[in-house]
C-alpha positions as CSV (number, residue, x, y, z in Angstrom):
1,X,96.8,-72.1,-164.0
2,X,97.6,-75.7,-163.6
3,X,101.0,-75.6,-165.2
4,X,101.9,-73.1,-162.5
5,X,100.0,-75.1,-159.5
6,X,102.1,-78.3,-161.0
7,X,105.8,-76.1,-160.8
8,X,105.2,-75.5,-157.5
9,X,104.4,-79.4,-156.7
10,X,107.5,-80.3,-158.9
11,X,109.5,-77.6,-157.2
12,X,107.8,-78.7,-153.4
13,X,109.0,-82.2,-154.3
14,X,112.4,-81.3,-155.7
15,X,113.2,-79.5,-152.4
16,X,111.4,-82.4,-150.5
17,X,114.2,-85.2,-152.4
18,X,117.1,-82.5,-151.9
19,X,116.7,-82.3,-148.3
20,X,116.1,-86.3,-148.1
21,X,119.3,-86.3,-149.8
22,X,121.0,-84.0,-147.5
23,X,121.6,-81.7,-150.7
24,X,119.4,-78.9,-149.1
25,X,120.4,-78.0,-145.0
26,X,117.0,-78.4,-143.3
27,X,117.0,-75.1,-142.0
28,X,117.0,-73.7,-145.4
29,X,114.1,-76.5,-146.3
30,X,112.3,-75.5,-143.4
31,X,112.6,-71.8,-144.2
32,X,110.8,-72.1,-147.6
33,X,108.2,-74.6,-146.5
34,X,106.3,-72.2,-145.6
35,X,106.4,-70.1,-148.5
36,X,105.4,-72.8,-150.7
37,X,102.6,-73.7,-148.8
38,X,101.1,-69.9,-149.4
39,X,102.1,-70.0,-152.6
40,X,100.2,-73.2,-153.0
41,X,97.2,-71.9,-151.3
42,X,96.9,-68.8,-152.8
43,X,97.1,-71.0,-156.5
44,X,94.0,-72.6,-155.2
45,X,92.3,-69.3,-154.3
46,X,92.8,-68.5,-157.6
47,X,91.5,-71.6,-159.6
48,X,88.3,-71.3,-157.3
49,X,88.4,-67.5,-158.4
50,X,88.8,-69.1,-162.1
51,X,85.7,-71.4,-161.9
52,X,83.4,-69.0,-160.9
53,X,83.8,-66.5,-163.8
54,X,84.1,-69.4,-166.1
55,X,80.8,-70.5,-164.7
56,X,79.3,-67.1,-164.9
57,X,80.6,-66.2,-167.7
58,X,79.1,-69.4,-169.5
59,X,75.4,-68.5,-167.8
60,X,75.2,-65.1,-169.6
């Protein structure tokens, strides 16, 4: 879970530099801003998801 959550941060931050850079047209960084931002949530919907069963799990 975290290794993933942490590609997308490297990735985020990658694109972030590229378009500083001018490597990366902003309309193409614009386009997958968004994505990454629902990917990142939906990695944090999961690690909640994580922590409950975890904490269930160690109750029973």
């Amino acid at each position: 879970m975290d290794i993933a959550r942490v590609s997308v941060l490297e990735l985020g931050t990658q694109l972030l530099f590229a378009e500083r850079l001018q490597l990366l047209p902003a309309s193409e960084f614009s386009a997958l801003k968004p994505l990454l931002m629902h990917v990142n949530c939906l990695l944090t919907l999961y690690r909640i998801y994580l922590s409950f069963v975890i904490s269930d799990f160690a109750l029973h």
